[in-house]
C-alpha positions in Angstrom: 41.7 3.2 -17.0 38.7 2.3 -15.4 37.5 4.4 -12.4 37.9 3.2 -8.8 34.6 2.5 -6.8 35.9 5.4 -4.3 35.7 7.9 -7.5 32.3 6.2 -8.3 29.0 9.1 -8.0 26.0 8.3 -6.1 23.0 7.6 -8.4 21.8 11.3 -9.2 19.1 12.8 -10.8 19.7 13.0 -14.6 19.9 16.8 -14.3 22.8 16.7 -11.4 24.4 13.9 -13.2 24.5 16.0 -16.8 26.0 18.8 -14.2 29.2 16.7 -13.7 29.6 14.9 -17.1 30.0 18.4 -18.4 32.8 19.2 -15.7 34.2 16.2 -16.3 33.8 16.4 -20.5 35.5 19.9 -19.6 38.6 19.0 -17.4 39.5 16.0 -19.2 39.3 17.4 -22.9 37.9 13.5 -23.9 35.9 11.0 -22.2 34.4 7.8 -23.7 30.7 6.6 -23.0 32.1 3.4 -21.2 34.4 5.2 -18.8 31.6 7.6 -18.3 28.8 5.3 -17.8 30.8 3.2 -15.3 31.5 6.2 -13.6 28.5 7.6 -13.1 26.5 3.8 -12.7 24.1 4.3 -15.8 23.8 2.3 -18.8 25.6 3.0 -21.9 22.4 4.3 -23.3 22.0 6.4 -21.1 25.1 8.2 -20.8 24.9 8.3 -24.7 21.3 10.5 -24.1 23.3 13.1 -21.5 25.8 13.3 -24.1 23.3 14.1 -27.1 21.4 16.3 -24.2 24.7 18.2 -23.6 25.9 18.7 -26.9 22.2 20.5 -27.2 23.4 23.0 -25.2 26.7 23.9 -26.2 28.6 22.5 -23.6 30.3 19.5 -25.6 30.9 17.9 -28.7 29.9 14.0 -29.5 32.7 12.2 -31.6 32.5 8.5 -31.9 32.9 6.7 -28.5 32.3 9.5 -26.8 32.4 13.2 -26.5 35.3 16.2 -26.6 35.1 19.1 -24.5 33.9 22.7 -26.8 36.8 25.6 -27.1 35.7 27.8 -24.4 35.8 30.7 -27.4 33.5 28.7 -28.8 30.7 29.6 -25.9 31.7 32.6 -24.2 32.8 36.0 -25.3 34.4 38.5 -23.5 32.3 40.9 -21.7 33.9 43.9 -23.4 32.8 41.8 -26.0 29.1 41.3 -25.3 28.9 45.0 -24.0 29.0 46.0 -27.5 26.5 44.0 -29.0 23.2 45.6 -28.5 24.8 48.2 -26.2 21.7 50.8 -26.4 19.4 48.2 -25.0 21.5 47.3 -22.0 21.9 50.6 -21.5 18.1 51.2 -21.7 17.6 48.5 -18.9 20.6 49.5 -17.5 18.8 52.5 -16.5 15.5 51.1 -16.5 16.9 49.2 -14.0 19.2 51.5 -11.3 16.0 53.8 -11.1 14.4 50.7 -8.9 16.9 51.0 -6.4 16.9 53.3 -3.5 19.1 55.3 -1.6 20.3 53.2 1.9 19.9 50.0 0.3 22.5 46.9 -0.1 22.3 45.2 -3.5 24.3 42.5 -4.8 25.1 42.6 -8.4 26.3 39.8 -10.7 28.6 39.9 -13.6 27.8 40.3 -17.1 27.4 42.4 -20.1 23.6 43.8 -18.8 24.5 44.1 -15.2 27.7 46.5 -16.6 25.2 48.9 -17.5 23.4 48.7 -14.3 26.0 49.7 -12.6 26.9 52.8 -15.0 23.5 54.0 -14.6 23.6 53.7 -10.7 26.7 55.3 -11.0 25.0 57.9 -13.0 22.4 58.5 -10.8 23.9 61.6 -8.5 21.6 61.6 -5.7 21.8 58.0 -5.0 23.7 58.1 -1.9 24.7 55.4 1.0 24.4 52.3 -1.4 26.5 49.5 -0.7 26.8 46.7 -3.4 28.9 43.7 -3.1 29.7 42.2 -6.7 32.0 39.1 -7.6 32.7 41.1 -11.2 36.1 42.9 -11.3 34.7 44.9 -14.3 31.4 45.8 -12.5 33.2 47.2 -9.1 35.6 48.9 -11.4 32.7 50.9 -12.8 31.1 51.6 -9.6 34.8 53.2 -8.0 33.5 56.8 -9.6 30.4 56.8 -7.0 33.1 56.4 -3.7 32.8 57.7 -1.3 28.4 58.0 -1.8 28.5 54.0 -2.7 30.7 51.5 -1.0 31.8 48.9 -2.8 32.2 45.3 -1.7 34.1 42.3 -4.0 34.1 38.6 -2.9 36.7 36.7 -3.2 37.0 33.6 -5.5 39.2 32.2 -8.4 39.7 34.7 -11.2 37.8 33.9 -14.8 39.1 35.9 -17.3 36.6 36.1 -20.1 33.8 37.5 -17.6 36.7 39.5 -15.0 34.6 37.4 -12.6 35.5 35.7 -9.0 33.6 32.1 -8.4 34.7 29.3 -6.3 35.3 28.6 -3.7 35.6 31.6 -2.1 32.9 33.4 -3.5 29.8 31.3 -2.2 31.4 31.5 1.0 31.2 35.2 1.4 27.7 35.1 -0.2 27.0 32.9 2.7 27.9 35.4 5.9 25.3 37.8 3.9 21.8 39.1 3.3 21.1 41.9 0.9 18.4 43.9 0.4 18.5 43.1 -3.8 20.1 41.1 -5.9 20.4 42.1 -9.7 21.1 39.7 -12.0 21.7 39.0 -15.6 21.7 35.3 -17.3 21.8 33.6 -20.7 18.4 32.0 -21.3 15.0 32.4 -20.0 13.3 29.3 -21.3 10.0 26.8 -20.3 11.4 24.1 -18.5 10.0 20.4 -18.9 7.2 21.2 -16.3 6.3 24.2 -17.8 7.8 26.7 -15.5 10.1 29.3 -16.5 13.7 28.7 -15.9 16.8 30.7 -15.7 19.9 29.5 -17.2 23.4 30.8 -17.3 26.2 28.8 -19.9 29.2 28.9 -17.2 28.8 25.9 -14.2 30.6 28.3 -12.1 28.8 31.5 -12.0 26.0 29.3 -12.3 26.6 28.6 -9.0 27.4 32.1 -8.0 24.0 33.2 -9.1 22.3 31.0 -7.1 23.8 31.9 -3.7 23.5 35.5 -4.5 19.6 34.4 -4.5 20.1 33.1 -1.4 21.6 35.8 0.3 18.6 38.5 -1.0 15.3 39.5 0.1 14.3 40.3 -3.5 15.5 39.6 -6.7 15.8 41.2 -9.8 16.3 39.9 -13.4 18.0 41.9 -16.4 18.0 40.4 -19.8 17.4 41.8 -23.3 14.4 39.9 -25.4 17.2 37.8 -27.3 17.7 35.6 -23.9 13.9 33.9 -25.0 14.0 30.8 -26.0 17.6 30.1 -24.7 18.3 27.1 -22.4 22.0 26.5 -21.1 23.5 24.4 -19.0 24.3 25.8 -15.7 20.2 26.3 -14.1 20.2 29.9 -11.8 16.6 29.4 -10.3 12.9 29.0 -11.5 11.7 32.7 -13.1 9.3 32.6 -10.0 11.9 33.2 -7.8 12.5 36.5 -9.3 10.2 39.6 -8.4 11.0 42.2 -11.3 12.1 41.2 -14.8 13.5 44.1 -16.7 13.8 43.4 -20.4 13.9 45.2 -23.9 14.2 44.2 -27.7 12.9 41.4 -29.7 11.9 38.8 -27.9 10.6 40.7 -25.1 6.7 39.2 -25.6 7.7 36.3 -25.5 9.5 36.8 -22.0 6.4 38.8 -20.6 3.9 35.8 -21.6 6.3 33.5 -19.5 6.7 36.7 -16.6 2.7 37.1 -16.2 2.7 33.1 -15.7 5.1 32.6 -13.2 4.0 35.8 -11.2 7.0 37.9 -12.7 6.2 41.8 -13.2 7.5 42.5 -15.9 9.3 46.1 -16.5 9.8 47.4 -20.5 13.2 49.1 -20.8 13.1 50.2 -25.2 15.7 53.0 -25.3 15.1 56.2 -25.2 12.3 55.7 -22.2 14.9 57.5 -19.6 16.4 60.1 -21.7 
């Protein structure tokens, strides 16, 4: 059935546009280039280039006529999951990482595998006192509950996903919103040149896509915690420019790569190899 002209989008820049036609590739399970491209007001060979573009990143599946939405096992792992694989390295930057933050300060920290380990090690750290950290990760405030009463721990609200234990719309961009933090810590999926030769941060899920941006936002600084394998990697869902971020703390293979693009964009870069913090 064709689509009404109330359910028409505006004309949108090809990267909002590619934003929506993965939602919609996602909610519907199927859509065909002709309902698509009527939809969104483009040409057929257009919407057949976002398709091609998409299915570059993972995040659906061309079949003839149009495009199928990717099993979500297919692109996301559990983070109990991902916590596992390289597990001394997150825990290098994990570490690497809590010893930048100081005692009295408010942080925000984001879901994820890397950020996990972050908050173990600021757990870790005894005299760290009067930290409060707001987190939309039901994992991460889990592992911060040992450092009550010396931390207080804050969780937004949101709509539960259960591969990441994390809280996203709508609720949690709305309590991002009322707030301003002294850090933000976050992890991602890629670190990658874009198309104008500026480093971009990428995340695979829409949703905490959108998360990560408000929680940059809502911070005075910003921190970035990714292992070396995250070069190279572009994904969907776009967190911010790698300028945006004041401290990138990285380790593993890969990590050259990411502190060439670092020095360029302004970046300092902080080495994290295991072993550096007992």
């Amino acid at each position: 059935m064709p689509p009404s002209p109330a359910d028409r989008h505006e004309a949108l820049p090809a990267e909002a546009r590619r934003e929506r036609l993965a939602v919609l590739v996602a909610d519907e399970g199927f859509v065909r280039v002709a309902q698509a491209s009527a939809l969104f007001g483009v040409s057929s060979v257009t919407l057949r280039a976002d398709l091609s573009a998409l299915e570059r990143t993972g995040a659906l599946r061309r079949v003839h006529g149009g495009a199928m939405a990717v099993p979500r096992e297919g692109r996301e792992s559990p983070v109990e999951a991902t916590a596992e694989r390289d597990a001394e390295l997150k825990r290098a930057i994990g570490r690497r990482a809590a010893a930048l933050v100081t005692s009295g300060s408010s942080i925000l920290l984001d879901v994820g595998s890397t950020t996990l380990a972050v908050a173990r090690a600021l757990v870790g750290r005894s005299e760290l006192s009067e930290l409060t950290v707001v987190t939309n990760g039901l994992s991460i405030a889990l592992a911060l509950e040992a450092a009550i009463p010396r931390f207080t721990v804050v969780v937004t609200g949101g709509t539960l996903r259960p591969l990441q234990h994390s809280l996203v719309n709508p609720l949690a961009e709305s309590t991002l919103a009322g707030l301003h933090v002294d850090l933000a810590i976050l992890g991602c999926n890629g670190i990658a040149d874009g198309p104008d030769g500026i480093g971009r941060v990428t995340n695979l899920n829409l949703a905490e896509a959108e998360v990560k941006r408000a929680m940059l936002a809502a911070s005075t600084t910003r921190m970035l915690v990714a292992d070396g394998s995250k070069a190279g990697q572009r994904h969907l869902g776009l967190i911010g420019g790698l300028a945006e971020f004041g401290t990138l703390v990285t380790a593993g293979t890969g990590a050259d790569a990411l502190r060439e693009l670092a020095a360029r964009t302004g970046t300092r870069l902080v080495s994290a190899e295991p072993g550096d913090l007992g």
